[in-house]
N, C-alpha and C positions, 0 to 999 in steps of 0.2 A: 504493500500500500504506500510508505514510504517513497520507492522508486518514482507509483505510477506521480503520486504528488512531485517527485522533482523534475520530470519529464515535463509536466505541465511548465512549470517552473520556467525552466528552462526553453521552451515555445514560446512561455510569454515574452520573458527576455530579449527571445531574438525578436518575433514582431515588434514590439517596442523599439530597438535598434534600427530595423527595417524603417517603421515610419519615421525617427527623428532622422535617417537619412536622408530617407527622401523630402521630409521637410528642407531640411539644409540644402539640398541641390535643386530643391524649385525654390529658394530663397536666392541660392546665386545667381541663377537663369535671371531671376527679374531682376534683381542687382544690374545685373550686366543689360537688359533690355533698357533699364531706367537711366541707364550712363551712355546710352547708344553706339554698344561695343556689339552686341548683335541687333539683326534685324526679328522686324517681327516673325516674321516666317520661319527664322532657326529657333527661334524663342518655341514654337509652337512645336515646331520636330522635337527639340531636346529634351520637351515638357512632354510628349508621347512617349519616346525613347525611356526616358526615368520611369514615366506612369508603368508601361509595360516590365521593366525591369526586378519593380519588387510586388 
C-alpha cells in the first residue's frame, strides 16, 4: 500500500514539473513576442510545439 501511495507521489510530482515547465516556456515565447524578437506566427508554432510536447 505504501508503494502504490509513493507511485502516486511520484506522478504527481512529475505533472506538476511538467506544467511549471510549460508555464515557463509559454512565459518566454511571449516575453520574446512582446520585445519583437519573434513574429506572430512563430509565436503560435512554438506555443503548439510546447502544447503538444507535455
Amino acid at each position: 500500500m505504501k508503494e502504490d501511495d509513493k507511485k502516486e507521489k511520484i506522478l504527481t510530482q512529475l505533472e506538476i514539473e511538467n506544467i511549471l515547465d510549460e508555464t515557463i516556456n509559454l512565459s518566454i515565447i511571449s516575453k520574446l513576442l512582446n520585445l519583437n524578437l519573434i513574429t506572430e506566427t512563430q509565436f503560435y508554432i512554438l506555443k503548439e510545439k510546447i502544447k503538444n510536447f507535455y
